[in-house]
C-alpha positions in Angstrom: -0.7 101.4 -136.0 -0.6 98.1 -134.3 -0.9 100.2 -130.7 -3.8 101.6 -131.7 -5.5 98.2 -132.8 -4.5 97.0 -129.5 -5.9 100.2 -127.7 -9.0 100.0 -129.4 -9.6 96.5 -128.8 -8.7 97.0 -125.0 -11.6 99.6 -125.1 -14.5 97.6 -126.4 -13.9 94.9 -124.6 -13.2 97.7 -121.4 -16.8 99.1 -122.7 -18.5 95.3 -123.1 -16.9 94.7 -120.0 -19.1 97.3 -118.3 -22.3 96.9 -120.2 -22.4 94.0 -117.8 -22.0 94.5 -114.8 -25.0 97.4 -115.2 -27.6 96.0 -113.4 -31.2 95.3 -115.4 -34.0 97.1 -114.1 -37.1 95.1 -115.0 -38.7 93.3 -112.2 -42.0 92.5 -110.7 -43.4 93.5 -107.7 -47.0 92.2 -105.4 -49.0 95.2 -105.9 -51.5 95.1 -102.5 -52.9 98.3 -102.7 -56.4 97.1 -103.2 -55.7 94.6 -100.6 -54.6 97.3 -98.1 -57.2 99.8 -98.7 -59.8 96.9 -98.3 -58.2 96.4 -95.1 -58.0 99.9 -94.1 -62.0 100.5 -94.7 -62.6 97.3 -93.0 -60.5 97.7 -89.9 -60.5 101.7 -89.2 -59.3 100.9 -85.7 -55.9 99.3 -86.9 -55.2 102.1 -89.1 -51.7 102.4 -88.8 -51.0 99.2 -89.5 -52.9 98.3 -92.8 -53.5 102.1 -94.3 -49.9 103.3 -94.0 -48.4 99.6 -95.2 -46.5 99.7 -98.2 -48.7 99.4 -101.6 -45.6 97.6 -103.3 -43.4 94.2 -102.1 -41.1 92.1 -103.2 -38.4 92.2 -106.2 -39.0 89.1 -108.5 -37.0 88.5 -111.7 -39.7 87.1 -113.4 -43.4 87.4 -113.4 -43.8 83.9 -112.5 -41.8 84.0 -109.7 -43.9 86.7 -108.5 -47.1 85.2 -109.0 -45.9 81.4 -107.1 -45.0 84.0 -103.7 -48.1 85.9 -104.2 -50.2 82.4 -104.7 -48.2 80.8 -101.7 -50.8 82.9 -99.6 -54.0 80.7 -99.8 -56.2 83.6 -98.6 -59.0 84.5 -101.0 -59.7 88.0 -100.0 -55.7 88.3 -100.8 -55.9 86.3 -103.9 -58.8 88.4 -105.1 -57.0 92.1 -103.7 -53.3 91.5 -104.9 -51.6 91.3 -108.4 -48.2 90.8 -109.9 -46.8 93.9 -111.7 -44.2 95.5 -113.3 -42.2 98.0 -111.6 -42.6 100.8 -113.6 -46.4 100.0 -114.1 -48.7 102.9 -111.8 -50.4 101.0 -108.6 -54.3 100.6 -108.3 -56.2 103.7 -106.8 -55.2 103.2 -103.0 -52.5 105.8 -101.8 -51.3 105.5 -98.2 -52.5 108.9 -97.3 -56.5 108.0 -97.6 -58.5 107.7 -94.8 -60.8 105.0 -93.4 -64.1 105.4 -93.7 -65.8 105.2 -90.4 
């Protein structure tokens, strides 16, 4: 009996034990989507660069932390373009595969 106390108190705290070193999922990420595809129209001739750019950056624990990087850039047309979500939210309309207009 007093094995098995010791056994099962070995295994919760095994089972706690593991609970924390799974990593948490929630972050926040720059979404720039609206900023790239405002780039893309606007500069059709750098189309590589700024249509097939990433809609998503940056891994931030918190939604502040996010939004002090994002603000860090002091340009308005960024400022205006860009927005601090969560990971599992959908992005804005752009998709990488859209062509300028032209």
């Amino acid at each position: 009996m007093l094995k098995s106390k010791y056994l099962h108190t070995f295994l919760i705290s095994l089972g706690f034990l593991y609970s924390l070193s799974i990593p948490s999922y929630a972050y926040w990420e720059i979404d720039r989507s609206e900023f790239n595809n405002w780039l893309c129209q606007s500069n059709p001739k750098h189309y590589y660069m700024f249509c097939s750019a990433p809609s998503r950056i940056g891994k931030f624990a918190t939604y502040q932390e996010c939004e002090d990087v994002r603000r860090k850039n002091s340009d308005i047309s960024w400022l205006r373009r860009t927005r601090c979500v969560d990971y599992n939210e959908p992005s804005s309309s752009y998709t990488p595969s859209q062509q300028p207009i032209r």
